[in-house]
C-alpha positions in Angstrom: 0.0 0.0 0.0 1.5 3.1 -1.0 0.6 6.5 0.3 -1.7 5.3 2.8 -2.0 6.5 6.4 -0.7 2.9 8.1 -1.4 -0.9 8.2 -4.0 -0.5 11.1 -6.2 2.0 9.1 -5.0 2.4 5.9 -6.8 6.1 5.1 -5.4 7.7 2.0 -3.0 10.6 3.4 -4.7 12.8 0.4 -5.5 16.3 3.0 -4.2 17.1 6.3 -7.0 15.7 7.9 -5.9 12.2 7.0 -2.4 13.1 7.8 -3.6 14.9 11.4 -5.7 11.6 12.4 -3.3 9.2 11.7 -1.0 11.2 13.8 -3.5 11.7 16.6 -4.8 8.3 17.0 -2.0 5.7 18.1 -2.4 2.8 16.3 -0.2 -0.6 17.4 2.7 -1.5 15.5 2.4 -5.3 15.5 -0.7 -6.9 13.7 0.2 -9.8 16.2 0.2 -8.6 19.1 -1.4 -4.9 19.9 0.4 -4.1 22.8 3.9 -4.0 22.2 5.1 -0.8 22.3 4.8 2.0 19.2 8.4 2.5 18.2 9.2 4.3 16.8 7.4 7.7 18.1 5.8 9.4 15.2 7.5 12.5 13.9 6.0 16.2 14.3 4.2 17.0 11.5 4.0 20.8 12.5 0.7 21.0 13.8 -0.4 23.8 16.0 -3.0 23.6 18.5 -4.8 26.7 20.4 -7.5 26.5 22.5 -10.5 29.0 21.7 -13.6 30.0 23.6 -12.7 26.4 25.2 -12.5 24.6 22.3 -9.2 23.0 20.7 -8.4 24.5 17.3 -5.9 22.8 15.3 -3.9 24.8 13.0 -1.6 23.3 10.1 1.5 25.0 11.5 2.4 28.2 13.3 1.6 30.4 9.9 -1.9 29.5 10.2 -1.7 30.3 13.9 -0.7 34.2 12.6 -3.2 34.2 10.0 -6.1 32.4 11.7 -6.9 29.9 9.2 -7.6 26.5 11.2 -8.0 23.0 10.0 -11.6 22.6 8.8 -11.9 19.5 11.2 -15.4 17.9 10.8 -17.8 18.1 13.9 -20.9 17.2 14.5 -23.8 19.8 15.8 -24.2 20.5 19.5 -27.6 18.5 20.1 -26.0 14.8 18.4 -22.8 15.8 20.2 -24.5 15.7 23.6 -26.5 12.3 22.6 -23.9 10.5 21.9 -22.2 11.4 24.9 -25.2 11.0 27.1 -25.0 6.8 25.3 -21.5 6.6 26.6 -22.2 7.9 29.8 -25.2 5.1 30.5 -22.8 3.0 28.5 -20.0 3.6 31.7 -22.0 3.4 34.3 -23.9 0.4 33.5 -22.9 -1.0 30.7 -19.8 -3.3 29.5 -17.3 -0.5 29.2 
């Protein structure tokens, strides 16, 4: 697989997105056994990340930051955001997790 984010997920690193996810989410190294651990440490990829009105923003790199031109990071609105987590919060205090 060529150009592709890892093994474990395999997204195409087309946008920064892609590239920012892969880097954010720690994926095992081993297919056989998930928790050795990740070596080696993934490199900086220059993201910036300021907080806002309480809110992480994520900027491509420290340009951006000056400019004020963040990522455009999908999100979902406020009302399914607070669903879901109200499901994981019954889900971890009475369910499996």
């Amino acid at each position: 697989m060529t150009n592709v984010c890892c093994w474990y997920c395999a997204r195409p690193l087309s946008d920064a997105l892609s590239k920012f996810l892969c880097v954010a989410v720690v994926h095992p190294v081993d297919k056989n056994d998930p928790y050795a651990p990740q070596s080696p440490v993934p490199v900086d990829c220059g993201f910036q990340c300021r907080m806002a009105a309480g809110v992480m923003v994520v900027y491509r790199d420290e340009n951006a930051v000056e400019r004020d031109e963040p990522l455009d990071m999908p999100y979902p609105p406020l009302r399914e955001f607070l669903a879901d987590q109200a499901v994981l919060t019954r889900l971890i205090s009475d369910g499996p997790l």
